[in-house]
Structure formats: structure tokens, C-alpha cells
Backbone bond lengths (Angstrom), bond angles and torsions (degrees), N, CA, C in turn:
res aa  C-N    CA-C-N  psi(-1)  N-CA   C-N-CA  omega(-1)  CA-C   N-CA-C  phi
1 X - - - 1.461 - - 1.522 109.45 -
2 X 1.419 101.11 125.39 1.986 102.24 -172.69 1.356 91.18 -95.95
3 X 1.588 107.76 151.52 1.231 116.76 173.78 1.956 102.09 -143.66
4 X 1.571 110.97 141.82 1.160 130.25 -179.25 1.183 105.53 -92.63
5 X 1.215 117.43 172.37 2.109 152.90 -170.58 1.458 107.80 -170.51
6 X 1.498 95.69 83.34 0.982 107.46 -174.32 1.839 108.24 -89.05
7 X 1.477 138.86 145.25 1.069 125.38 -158.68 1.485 98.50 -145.38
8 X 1.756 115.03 110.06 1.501 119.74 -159.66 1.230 99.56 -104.07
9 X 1.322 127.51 152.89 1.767 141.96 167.31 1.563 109.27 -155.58
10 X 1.513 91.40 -151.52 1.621 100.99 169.75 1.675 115.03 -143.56
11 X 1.270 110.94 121.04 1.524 126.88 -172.07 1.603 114.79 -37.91
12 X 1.277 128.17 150.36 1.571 124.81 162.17 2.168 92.74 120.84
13 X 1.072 92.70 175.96 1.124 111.72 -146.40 2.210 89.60 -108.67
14 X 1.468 107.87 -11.85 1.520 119.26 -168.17 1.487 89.33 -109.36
15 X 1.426 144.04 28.96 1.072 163.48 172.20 1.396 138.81 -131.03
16 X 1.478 94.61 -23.16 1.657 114.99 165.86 1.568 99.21 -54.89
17 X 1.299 111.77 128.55 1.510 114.17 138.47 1.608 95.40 106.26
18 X 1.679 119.83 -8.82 1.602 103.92 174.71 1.348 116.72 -81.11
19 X 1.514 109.56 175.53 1.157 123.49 147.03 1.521 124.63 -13.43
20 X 1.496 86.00 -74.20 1.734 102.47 -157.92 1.786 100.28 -67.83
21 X 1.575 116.00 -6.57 1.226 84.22 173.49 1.407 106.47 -124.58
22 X 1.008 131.23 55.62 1.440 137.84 -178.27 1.363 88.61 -78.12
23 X 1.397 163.67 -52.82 1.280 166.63 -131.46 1.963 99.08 -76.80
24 X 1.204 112.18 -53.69 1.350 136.23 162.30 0.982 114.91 -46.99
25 X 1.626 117.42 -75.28 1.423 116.18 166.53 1.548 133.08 -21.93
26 X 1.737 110.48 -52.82 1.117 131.13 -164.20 1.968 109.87 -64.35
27 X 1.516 96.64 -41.08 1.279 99.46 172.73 0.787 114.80 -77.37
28 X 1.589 131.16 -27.19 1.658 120.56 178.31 1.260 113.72 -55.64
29 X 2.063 114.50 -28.53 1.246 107.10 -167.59 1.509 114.65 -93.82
30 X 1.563 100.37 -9.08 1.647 92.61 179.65 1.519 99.13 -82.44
31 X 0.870 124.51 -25.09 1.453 124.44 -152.29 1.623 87.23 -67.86
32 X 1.203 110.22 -46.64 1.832 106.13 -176.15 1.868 97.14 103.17
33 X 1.351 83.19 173.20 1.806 100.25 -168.23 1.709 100.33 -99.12
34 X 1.373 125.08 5.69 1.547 119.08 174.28 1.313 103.55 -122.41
35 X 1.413 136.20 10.15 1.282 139.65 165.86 1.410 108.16 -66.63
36 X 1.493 109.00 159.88 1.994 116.06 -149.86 1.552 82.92 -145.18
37 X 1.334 103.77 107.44 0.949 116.79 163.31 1.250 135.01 -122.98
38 X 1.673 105.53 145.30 1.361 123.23 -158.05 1.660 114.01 -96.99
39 X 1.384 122.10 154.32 1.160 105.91 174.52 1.841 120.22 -124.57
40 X 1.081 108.95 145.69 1.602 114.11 152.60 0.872 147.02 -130.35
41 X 1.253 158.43 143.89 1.831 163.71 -107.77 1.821 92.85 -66.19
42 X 1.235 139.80 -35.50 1.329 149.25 -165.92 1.550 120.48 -137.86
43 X 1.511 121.98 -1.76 1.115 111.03 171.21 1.508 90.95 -177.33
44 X 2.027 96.87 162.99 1.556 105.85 -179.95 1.382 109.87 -112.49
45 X 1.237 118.71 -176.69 1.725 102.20 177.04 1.858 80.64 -162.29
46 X 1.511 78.70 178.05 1.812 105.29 -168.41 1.728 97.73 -137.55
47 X 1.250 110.60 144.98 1.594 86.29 151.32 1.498 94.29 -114.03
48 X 1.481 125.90 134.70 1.138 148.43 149.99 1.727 133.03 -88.78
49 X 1.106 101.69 111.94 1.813 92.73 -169.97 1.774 117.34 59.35
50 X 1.747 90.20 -136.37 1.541 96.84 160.94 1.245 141.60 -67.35
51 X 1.488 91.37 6.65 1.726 95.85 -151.26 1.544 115.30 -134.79
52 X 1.447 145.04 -166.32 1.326 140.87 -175.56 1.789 75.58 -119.39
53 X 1.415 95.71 163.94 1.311 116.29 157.15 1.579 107.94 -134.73
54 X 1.623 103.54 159.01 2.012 88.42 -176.27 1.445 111.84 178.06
55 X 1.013 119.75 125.15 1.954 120.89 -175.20 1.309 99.54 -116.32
56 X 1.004 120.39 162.16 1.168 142.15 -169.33 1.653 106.71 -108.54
57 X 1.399 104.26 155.27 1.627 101.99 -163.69 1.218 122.45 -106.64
58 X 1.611 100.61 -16.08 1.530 129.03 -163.44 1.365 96.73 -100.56
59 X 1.600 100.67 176.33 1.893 111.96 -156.04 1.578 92.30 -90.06
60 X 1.030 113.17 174.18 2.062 127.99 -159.70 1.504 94.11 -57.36
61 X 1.100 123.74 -48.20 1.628 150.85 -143.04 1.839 90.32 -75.27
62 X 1.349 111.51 -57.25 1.264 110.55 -152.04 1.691 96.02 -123.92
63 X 1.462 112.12 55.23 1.986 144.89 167.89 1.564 99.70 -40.46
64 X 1.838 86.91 -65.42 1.895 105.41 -164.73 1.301 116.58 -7.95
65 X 1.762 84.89 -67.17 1.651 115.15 -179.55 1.626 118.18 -23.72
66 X 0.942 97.43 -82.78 1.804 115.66 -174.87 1.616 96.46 -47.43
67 X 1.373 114.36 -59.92 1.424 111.07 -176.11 1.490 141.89 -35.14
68 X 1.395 87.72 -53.96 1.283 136.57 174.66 1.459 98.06 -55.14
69 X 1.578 110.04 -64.71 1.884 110.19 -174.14 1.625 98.06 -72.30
70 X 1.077 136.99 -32.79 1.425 97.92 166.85 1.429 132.93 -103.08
71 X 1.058 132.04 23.26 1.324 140.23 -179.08 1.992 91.85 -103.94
72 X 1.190 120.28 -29.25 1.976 110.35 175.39 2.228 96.97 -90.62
73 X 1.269 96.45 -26.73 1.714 79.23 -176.32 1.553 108.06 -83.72
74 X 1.376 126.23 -19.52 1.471 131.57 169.54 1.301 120.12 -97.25
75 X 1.520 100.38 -10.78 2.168 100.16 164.40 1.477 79.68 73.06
76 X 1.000 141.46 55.35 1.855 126.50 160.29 1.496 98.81 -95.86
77 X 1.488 118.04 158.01 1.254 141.81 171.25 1.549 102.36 -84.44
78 X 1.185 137.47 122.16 1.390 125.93 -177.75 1.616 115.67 -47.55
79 X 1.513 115.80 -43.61 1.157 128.43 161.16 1.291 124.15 -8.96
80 X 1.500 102.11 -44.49 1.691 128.83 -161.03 1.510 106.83 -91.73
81 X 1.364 106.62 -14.92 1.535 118.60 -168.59 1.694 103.83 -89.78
82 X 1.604 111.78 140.00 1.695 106.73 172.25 1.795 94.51 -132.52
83 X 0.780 98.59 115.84 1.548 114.92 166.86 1.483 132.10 -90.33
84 X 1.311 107.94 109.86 1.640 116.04 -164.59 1.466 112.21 -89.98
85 X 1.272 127.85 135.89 1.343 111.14 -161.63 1.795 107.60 -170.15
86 X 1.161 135.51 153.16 1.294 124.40 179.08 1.365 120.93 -85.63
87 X 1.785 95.17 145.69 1.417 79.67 -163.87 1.950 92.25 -123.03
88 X 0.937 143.69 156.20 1.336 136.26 -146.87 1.666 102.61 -134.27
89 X 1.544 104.79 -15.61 1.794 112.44 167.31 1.699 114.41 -49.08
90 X 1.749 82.92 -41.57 2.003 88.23 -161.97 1.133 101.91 -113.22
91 X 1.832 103.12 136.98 1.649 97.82 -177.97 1.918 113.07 -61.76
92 X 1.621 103.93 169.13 1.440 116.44 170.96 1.322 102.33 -52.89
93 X 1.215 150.54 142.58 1.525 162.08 -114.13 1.420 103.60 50.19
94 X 1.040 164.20 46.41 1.491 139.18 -168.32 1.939 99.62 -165.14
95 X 1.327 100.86 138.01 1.163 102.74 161.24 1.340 107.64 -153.84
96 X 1.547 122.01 158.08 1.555 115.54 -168.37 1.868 84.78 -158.86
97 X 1.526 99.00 150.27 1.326 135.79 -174.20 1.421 125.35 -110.34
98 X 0.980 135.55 75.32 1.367 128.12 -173.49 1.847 101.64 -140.28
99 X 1.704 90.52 163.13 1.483 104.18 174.10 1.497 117.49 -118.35
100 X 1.405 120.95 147.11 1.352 131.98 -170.57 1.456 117.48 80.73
101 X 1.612 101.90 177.21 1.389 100.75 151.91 1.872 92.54 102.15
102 X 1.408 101.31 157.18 1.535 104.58 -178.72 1.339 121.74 -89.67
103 X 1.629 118.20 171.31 1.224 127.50 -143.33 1.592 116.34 -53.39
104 X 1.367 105.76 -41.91 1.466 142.58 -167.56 1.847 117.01 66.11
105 X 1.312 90.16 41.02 1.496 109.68 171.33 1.538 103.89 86.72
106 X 1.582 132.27 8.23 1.139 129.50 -178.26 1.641 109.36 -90.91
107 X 1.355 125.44 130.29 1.162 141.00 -121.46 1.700 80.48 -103.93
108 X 1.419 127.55 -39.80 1.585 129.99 -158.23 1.322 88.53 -74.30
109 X 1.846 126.06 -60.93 1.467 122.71 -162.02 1.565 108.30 -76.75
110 X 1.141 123.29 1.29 1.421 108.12 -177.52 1.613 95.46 -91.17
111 X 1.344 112.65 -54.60 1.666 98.61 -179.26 1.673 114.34 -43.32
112 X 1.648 105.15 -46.66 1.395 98.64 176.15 1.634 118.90 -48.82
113 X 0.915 108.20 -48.30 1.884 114.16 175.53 1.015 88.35 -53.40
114 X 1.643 151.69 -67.90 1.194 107.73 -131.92 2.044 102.77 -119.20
115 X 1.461 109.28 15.59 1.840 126.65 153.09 1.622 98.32 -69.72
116 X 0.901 121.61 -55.45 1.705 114.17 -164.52 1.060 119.90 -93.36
117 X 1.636 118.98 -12.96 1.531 126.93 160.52 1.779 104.69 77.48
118 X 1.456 90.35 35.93 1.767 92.75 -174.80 1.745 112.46 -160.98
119 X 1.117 129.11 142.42 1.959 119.79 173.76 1.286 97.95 -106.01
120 X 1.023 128.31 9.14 1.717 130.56 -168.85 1.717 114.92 -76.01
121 X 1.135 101.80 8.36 1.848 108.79 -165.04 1.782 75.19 -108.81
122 X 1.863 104.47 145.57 1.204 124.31 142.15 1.564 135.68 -19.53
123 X 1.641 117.58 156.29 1.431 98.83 -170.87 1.622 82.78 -147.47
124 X 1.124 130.30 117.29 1.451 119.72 148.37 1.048 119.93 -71.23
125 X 1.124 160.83 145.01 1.606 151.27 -162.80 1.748 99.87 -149.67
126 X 1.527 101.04 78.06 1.915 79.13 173.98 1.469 105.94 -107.61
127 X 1.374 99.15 153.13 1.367 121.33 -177.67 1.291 141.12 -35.44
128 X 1.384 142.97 90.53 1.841 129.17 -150.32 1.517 82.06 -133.32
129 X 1.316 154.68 79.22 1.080 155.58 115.11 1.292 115.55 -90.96
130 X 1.502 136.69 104.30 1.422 136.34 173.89 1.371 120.17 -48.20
131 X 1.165 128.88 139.35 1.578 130.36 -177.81 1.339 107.37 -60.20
132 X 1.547 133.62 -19.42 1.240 126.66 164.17 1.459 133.61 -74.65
133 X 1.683 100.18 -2.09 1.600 114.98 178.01 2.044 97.46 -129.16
134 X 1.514 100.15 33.11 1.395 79.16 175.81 1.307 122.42 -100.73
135 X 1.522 122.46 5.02 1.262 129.11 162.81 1.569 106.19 -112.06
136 X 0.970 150.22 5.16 1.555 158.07 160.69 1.530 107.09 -84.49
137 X 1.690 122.55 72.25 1.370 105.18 170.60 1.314 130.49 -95.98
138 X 1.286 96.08 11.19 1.635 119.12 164.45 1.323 103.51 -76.01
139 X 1.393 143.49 -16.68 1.577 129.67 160.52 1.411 112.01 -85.94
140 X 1.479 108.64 112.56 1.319 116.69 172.35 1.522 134.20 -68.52
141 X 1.020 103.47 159.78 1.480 106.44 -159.88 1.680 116.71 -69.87
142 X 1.608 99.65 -38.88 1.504 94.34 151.13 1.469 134.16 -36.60
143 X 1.238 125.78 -31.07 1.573 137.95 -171.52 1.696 102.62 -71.73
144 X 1.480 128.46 -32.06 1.487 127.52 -157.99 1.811 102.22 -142.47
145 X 1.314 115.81 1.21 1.552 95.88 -161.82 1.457 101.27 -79.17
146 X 1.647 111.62 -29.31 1.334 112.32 -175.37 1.609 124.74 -82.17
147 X 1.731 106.28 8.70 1.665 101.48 -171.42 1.600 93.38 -95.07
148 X 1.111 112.63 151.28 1.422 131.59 140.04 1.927 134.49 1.19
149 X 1.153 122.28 62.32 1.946 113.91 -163.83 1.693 81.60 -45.20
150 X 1.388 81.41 171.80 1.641 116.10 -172.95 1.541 100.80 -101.01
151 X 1.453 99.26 174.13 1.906 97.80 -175.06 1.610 101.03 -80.16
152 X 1.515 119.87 -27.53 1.384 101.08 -170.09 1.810 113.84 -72.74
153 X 1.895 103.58 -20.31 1.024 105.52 -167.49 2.026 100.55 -73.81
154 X 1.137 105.84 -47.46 1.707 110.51 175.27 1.160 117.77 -40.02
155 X 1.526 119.94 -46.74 1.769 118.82 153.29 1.390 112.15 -30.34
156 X 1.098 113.06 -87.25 1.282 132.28 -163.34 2.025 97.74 -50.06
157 X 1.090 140.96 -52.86 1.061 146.49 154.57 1.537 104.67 -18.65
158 X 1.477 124.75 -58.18 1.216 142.52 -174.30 1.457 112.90 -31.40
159 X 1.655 108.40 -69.43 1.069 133.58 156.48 2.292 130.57 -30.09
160 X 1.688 71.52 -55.82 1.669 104.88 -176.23 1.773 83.29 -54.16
161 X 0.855 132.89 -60.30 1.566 129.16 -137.22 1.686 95.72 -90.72
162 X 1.789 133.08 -30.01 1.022 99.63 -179.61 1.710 109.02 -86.44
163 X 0.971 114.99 0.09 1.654 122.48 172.42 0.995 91.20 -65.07
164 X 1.522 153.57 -86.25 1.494 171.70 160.74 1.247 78.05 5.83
165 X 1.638 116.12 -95.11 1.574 102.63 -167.03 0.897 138.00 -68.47
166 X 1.879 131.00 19.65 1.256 118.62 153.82 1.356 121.21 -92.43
167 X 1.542 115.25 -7.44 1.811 118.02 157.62 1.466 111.06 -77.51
168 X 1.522 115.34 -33.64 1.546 78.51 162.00 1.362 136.95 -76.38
169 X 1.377 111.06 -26.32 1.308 116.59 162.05 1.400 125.51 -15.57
170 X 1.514 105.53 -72.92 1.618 113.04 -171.48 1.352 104.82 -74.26
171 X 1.554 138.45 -41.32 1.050 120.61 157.90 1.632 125.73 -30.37
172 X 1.366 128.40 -54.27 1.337 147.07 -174.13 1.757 109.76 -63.81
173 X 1.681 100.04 -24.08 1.241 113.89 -173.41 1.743 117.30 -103.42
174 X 1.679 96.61 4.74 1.571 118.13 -171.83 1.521 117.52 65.64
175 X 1.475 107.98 14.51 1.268 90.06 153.22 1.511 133.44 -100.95
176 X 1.659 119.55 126.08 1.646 99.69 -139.06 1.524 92.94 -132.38
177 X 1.607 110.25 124.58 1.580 92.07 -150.03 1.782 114.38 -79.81
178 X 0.718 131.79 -142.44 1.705 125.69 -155.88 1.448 79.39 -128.88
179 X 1.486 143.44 -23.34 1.191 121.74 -171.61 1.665 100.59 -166.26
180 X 1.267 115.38 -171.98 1.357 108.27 -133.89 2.356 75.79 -89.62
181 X 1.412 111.04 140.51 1.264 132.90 -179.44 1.630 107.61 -82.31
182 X 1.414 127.21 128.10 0.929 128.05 165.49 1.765 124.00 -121.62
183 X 1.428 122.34 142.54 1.090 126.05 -164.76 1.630 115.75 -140.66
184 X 1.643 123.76 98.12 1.444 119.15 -174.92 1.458 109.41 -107.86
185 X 1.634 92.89 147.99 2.032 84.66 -169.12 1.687 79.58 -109.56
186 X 1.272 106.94 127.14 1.737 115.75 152.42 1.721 116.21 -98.68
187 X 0.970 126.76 147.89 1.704 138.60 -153.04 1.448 94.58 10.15
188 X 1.056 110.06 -143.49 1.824 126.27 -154.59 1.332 115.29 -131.83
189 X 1.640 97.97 139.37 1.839 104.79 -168.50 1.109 99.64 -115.18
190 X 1.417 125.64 158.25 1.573 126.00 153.09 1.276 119.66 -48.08
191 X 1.020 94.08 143.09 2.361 102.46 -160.88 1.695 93.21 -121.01
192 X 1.567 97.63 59.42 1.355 99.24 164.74 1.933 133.92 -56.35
193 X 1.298 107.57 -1.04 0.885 100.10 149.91 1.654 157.62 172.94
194 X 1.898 68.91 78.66 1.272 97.55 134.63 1.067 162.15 -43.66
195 X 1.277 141.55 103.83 1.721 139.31 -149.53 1.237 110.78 66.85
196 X 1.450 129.48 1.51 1.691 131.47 155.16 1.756 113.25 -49.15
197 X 1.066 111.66 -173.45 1.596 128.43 178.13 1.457 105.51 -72.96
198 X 0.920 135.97 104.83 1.288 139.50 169.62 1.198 121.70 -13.00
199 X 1.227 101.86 -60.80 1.985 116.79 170.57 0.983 127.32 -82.93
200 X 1.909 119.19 19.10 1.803 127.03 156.21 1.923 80.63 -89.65
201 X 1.278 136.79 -14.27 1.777 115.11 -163.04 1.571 95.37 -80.69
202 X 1.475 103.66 -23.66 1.864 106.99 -166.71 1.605 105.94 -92.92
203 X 1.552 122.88 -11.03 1.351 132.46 -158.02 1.602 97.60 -119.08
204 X 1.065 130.94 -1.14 1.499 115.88 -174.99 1.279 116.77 -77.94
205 X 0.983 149.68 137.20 1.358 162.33 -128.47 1.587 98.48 -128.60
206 X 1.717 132.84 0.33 1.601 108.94 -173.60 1.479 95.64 -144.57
């Protein structure tokens, strides 16, 4: 059973480095720096390890698209699909794993819900609320998703992302948890691995 990581943002070079596209980011980084990637009309993909890797090409708004083209050119069950994406509830340290359930006002997964005619696909949800808006949830996410993280926050991201990929992992590995998985990074761990084989980031077992 193949399963995707799919990783949504918004294209251009005035988009590098936000918030809103850490979801993108994340796959760029599991995917690794020797991954060969292929392209199609709305999205690229890798195969990595066990798994697809794949971003989407199109703007946050219009996700479906890309999704959509690779889940009919790879015959995937949406089921099979995990979609990485920002989530602005939980501060930066935080990532959580769960399946189903509605958009929560995020503009990329709602088109996806309603291109595939299903919420049943995976959700990576990592954290893009700044610690300076983490008790202000009266500042909306519109106000910060599109600026720039900071270097201390990209550290900490560092971390964020191999946590990320050890829930997808076990997902990828069928182990699929009974309820939605949560994962917080407090200060900083050795990021052993880093600059490893691409497909020990999709194969790790913890």
C-alpha cells in the first residue's frame, strides 16, 4: 500500500520562508537533497523510501488541484494521502497527526475537501502561530502567516520537522493511531538525521 506527503504552500520566491508555507517546506526537507523529482501540470513528486513525496505548485487557495492530480495519476485512496500544512491554532513547537474532520478555516484544506469530495485523507498540522501571538487569539492569522519566521524560529522548525516525520513514518508503516497524535519540541535535540539517506527520515520506527 503506497502512501503520499503531500506538502501545500504558495509558489514564488516572496513566499519562501513564511509561515503559511512551512507545510511545503517540510516535504522539501523530508524528501532530502538527492531526491529526483518529477513533474506534473499541478504538482511534483519524489519517490522517497516507502513513500511518494510531493508539493503542490498552485497557490494555497487552489491545493485541490495538485492533490487531486496525484492521487488519479498514482491510483491512491485519499485515505493513503497525509497532507502537511500550517496550522496557526498551535504555537511553532507543535505538531499533531490526525485524520478527518473540517478545514478549520484553512483556505488550502478546504479546497482539498471539497476537489476530492472527501476529509478522509491525513493532516499533518504543524504549528505557525509565533510565541508572541500565542495567547492573543484574537489576532488572526491573516495578520502574520505571510511574513517571513525568524532564524530562531527555523531552528526550532528544524526539530519540528523531524518529529513531523516520525508520525508520518508510522503512519506510512501502518501504524495508524486511534486518535489524533501529538508531538511538542521544547529547546533543541540533536538532529541526527540530518544529511542521512532520505529514506531512514521515511523508515524510522520512533
Amino acid at each position: 500500500m503506497q502512501r503520499a506527503v503531500i506538502g501545500i504552500g504558495n509558489p514564488g520566491p516572496e513566499y519562501a520562508g513564511t509561515y503559511h508555507n512551512v507545510g511545503a517546506e517540510f516535504v522539501t526537507w523530508l524528501a532530502g537533497t538527492e531526491a529526483r523529482w518529477a513533474n506534473r501540470s499541478h504538482v511534483r513528486y519524489a519517490k522517497v523510501g516507502d513513500a511518494v513525496c510531493a508539493i503542490t505548485t498552485g497557490y494555497m487557495n487552489e491545493s485541490g488541484r495538485g492533490v487531486r492530480e496525484l492521487v488519479d495519476y498514482l491510483k491512491l485512496d485519499p485515505e493513503n494521502v497525509i497532507v502537511a500544512h500550517d496550522d496557526t491554532d498551535q504555537q511553532i513547537g507543535n505538531v499533531m497527526l490526525k485524520q478527518g474532520g473540517g478545514s478549520g478555516g484553512h483556505n488550502g484544506i478546504e479546497d482539498i475537501i471539497a476537489t476530492l469530495g472527501t476529509d478522509r485523507f491525513w493532516r499533518l498540522k504543524i504549528g505557525a502561530r509565533p510565541e508572541r501571538f500565542a495567547g492573543s487569539p484574537h489576532i488572526k492569522s491573516g495578520s502574520f502567516v505571510l511574513s517571513k519566521m525568524t532564524d530562531e524560529e527555523r531552528e526550532i522548525y528544524g526539530d519540528v520537522f523531524e518529529a513531523g516525520g516520525k508520525l508520518a513514518s508510522k503512519l506510512i508503516e501502518n501504524v495508524s493511531p486511534s486518535g489524533p497524535e501529538r508531538t511538542s519540541v521544547t529547546g533543541k535535540s540533536t538532529r541526527a538525521s540530518v544529511g542521512s539517506p532520505s529514506s531512514e527520515r521515511l523508515n524510522e520506527s520512533s
